[in-house]
LOVEX-772811 format. One record per residue (C-alpha): residue in one letter; y, x, z. Coordinates in steps of 0.2 Angstrom, whole numbers, m for minus. Each point is the difference from the previous one (the first is absolute). Last residue first. Example, Ala and Ser with C-alpha at 12.3 -4.5 7.8 and 13.67 -1.06 7.14 Angstrom:
<drenros>
+------+-------+-------+-------+
: resn :     y :     x :     z :
+------+-------+-------+-------+
:    S :    m5 :    68 :    36 :
:    A :   m17 :    m6 :     3 :
+------+-------+-------+-------+
</drenros>
This chain:
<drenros>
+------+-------+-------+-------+
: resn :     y :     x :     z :
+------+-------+-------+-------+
:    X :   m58 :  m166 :   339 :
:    X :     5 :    m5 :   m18 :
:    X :   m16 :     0 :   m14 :
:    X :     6 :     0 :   m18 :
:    X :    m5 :    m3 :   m16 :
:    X :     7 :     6 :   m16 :
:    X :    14 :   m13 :    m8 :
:    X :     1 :    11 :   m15 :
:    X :   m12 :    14 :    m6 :
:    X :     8 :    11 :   m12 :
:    X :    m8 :     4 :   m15 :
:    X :    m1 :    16 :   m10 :
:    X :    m1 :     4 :   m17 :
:    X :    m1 :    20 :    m8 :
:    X :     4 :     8 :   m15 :
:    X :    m9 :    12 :   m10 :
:    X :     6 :    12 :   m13 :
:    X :   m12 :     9 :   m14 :
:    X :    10 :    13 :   m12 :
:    X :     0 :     0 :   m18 :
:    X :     8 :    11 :   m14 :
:    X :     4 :    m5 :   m17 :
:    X :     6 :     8 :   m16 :
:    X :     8 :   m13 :   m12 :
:    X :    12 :    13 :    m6 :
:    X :    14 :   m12 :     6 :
:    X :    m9 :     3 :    18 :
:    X :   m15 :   m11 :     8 :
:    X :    m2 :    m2 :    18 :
:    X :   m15 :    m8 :     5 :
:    X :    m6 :   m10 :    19 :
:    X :   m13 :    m1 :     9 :
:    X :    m6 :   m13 :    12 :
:    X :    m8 :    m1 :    18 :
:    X :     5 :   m16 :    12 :
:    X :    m4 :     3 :    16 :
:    X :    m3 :   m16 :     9 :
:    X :     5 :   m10 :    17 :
:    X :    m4 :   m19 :    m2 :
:    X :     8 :   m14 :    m3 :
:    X :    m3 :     1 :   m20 :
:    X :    11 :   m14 :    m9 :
:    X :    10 :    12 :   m10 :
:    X :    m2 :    17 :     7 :
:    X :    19 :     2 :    m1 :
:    X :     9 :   m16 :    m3 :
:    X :    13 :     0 :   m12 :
:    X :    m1 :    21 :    m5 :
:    X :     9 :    13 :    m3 :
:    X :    m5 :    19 :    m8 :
:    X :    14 :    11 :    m8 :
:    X :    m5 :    14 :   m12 :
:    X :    16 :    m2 :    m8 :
:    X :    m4 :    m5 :   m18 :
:    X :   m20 :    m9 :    m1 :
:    X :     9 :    m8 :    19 :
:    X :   m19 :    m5 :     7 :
:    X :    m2 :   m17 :     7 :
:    X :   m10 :    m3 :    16 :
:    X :   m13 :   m12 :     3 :
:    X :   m12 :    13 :    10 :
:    X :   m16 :    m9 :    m3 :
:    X :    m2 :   m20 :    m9 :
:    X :    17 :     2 :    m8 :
:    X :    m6 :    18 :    m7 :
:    X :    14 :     9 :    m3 :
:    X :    m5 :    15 :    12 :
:    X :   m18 :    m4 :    m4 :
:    X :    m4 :     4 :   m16 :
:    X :    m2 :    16 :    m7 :
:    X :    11 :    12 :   m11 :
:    X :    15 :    m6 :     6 :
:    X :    16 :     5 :    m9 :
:    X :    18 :     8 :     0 :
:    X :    10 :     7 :   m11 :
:    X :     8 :    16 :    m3 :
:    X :    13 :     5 :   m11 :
:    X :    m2 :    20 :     1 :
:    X :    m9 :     5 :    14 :
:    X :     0 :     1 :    18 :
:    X :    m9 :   m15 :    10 :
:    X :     5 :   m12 :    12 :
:    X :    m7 :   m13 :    12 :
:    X :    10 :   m13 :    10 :
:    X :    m8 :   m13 :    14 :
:    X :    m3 :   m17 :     5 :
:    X :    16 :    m5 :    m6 :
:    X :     2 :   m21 :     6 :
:    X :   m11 :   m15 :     8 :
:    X :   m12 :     3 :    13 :
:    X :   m15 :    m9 :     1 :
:    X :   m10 :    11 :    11 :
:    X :    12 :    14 :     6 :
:    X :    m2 :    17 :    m8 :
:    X :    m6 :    16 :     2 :
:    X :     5 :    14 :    m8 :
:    X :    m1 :     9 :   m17 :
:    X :   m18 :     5 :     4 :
:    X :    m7 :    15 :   m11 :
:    X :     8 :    12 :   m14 :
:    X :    16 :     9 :     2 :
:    X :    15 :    m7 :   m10 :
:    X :     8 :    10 :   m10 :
:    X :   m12 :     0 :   m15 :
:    X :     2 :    12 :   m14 :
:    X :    m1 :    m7 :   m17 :
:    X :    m7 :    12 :   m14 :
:    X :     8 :    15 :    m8 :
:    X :     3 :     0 :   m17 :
:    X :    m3 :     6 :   m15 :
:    X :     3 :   m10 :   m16 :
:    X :   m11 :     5 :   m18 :
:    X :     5 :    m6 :   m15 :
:    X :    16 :     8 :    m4 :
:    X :     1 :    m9 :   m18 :
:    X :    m2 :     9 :   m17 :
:    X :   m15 :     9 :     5 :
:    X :    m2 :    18 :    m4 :
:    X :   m11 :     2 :   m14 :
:    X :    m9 :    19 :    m6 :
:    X :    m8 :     9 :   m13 :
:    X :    m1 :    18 :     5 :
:    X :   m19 :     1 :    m8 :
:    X :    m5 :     2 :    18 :
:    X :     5 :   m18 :     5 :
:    X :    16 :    m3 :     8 :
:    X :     4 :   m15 :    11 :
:    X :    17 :    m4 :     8 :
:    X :     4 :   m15 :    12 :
:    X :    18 :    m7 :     5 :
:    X :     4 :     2 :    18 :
:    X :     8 :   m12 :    12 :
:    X :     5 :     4 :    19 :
:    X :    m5 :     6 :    17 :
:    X :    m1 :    20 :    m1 :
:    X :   m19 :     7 :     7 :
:    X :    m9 :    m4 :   m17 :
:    X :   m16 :     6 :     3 :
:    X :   m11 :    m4 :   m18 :
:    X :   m17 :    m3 :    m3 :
:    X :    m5 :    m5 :   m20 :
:    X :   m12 :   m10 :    m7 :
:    X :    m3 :    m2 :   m18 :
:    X :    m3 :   m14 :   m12 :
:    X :    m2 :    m2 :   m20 :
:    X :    m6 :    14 :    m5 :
:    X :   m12 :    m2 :    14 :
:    X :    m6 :     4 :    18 :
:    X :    14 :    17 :     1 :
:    X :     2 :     8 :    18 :
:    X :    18 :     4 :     3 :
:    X :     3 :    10 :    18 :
:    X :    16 :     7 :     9 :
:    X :    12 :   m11 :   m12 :
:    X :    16 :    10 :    m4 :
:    X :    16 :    m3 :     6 :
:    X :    15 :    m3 :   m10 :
:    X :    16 :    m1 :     7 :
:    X :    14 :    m8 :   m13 :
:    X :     9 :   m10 :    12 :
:    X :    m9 :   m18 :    m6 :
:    X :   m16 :    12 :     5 :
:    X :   m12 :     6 :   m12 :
:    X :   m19 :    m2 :     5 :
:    X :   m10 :    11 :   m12 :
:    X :   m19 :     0 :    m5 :
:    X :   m10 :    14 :   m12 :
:    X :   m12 :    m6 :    m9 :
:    X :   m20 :     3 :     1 :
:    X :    m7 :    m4 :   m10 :
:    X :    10 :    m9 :   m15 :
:    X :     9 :   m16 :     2 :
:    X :     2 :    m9 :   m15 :
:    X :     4 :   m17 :     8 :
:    X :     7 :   m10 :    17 :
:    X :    m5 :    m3 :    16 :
:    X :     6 :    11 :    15 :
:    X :    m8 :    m3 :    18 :
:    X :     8 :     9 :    13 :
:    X :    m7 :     9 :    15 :
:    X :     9 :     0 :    15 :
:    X :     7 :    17 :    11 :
:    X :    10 :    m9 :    11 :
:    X :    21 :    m5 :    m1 :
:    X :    m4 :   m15 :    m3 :
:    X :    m6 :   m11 :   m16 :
:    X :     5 :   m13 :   m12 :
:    X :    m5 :    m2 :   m18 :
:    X :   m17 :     2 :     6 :
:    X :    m7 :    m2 :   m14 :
:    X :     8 :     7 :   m15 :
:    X :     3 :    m8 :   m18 :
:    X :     1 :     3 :   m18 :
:    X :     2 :    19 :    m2 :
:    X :    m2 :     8 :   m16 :
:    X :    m8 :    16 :    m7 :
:    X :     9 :     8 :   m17 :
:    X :   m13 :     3 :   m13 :
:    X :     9 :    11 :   m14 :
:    X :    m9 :     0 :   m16 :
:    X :     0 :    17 :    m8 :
:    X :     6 :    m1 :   m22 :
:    X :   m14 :    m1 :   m13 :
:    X :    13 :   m11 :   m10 :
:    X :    18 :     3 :    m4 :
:    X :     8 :   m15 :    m6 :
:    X :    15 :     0 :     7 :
:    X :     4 :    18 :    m2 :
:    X :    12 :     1 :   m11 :
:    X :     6 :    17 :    m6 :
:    X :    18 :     1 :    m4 :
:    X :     9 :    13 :   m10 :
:    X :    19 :     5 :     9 :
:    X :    10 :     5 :   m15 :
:    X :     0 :    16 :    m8 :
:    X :    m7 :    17 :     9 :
:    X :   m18 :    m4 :    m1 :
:    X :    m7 :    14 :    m5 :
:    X :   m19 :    m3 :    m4 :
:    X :    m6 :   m17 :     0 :
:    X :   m19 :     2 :     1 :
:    X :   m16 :   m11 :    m3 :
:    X :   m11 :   m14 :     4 :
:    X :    10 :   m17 :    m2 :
:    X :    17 :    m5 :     4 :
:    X :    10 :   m17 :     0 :
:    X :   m13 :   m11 :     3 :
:    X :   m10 :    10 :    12 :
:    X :   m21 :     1 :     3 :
:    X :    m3 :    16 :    10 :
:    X :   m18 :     7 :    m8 :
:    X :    11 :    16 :    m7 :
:    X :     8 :    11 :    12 :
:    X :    19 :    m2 :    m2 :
:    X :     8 :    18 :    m1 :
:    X :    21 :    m5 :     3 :
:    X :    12 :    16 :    m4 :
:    X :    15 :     2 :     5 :
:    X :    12 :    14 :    m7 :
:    X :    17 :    m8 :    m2 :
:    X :    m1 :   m15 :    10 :
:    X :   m10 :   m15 :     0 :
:    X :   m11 :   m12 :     9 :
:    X :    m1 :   m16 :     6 :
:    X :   m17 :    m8 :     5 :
:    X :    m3 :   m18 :     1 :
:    X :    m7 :   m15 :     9 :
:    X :     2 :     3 :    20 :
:    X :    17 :     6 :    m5 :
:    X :    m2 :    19 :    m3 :
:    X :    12 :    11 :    m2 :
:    X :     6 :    20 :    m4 :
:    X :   m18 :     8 :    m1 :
:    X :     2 :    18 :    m5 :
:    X :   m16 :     7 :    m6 :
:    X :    m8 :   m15 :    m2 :
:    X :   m19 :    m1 :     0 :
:    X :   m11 :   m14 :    m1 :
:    X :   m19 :     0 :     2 :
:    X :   m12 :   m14 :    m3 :
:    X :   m14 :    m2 :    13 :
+------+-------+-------+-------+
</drenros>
């Protein structure tokens, strides 16, 4: 590789080299192609500030930065998870950094390489928030993402306890029930289909409050049945949790027999 040595370097822009003072000496070692100075020595320097420029310098060490291009998950809990980074120019086998919008970084407890374009690292992140990702291969060449890609955060915690949410009169109309779940902005869903089912429970589920009502509870059915379903909360992160609820119809016999003595 060429060679240039300054005795007392005073700038350099990206493009050029300024020298000069009384006594400096510039040795450039000949191969370095340069418009404005070729192989040789400028000896005593002490008038004016000489230039060397640089910008065509050739024979020079290319710098392959790695890059990220995207995660997966994007979202995760506080558990150790494993994390899929794709991007380019990774080397094996990088080093891998979580940085929190804080500024706390945490390093990944493992990173196993697949390819220079994909690597997997395991992080514990035990703080709820967003982190921005850092790689750095073993040449020190490194990226930290422009974005906090990553969001941690805990999932929805239900409320309500699992199993029967009481039982109900046959072809009531009204609130059957109430569930809740801890989280943040939490909505409600079923995951099966009975609860709104017009030809089961025929209950309407509140996607906001977690409020159940119904018309005519058990729709046409006039007999007693356990009505098993499960329900989803889901958070802003999109993190869900589910939980199975029955309810229960019963039927009241009118105008039963009866023998007088």
């Amino acid at each position: 590789m060429s060679e240039i040595k300054v005795n007392a370097l005073k700038k350099y822009n990206g493009s050029s080299i300024t020298i000069g003072e009384g006594g400096d000496t510039v040795t450039i070692t000949p191969g370095i192609t340069a418009t404005t100075l070729t192989s040789g020595t400028i000896p005593n320097a002490r008038y004016g500030t000489p230039t060397f420029d640089a910008s065509n310098l050739t024979n020079l060490p290319a710098e392959t930065k790695p890059t990220i291009g995207s995660i997966s998950p994007t979202v995760i809990t506080n558990d150790s998870t494993a994390i899929t980074i794709t991007g380019t120019n990774y080397v094996s086998i990088p080093t891998v950094d979580a940085i929190s919008t804080t500024g706390a970084i945490v390093a990944a407890s493992a990173v196993s390489f697949t390819s220079a374009t994909v690597i997997v690292a395991t992080l514990t992140l035990p703080i709820d928030g967003t982190y921005f990702i850092r790689i750095e291969n073993n040449d020190g060449n490194a990226v930290r993402s422009n974005t906090a890609l990553l969001t941690v955060s805990d999932n929805p915690v239900w409320t309500t306890n699992s199993g029967s949410l009481g039982t109900i009169a046959g072809n009531f109309s009204g609130t059957v029930a109430t569930v809740a779940a801890s989280g943040e902005s939490v909505t409600f869903s079923e995951t099966t289909s009975v609860l709104a089912n017009a030809n089961q429970a025929n209950c309407s589920l509140n996607s906001s409050t977690g409020v159940i009502t119904t018309s005519d509870f058990g729709g046409s059915s006039t007999t007693p049945t356990t009505y098993n379903f499960t329900l989803r909360a889901t958070d802003a992160q999109g993190q869900t949790a589910d939980r199975a609820f029955s309810l229960t119809s019963s039927f009241v016999i009118a105008n039963s027999g009866r023998f007088d003595s």
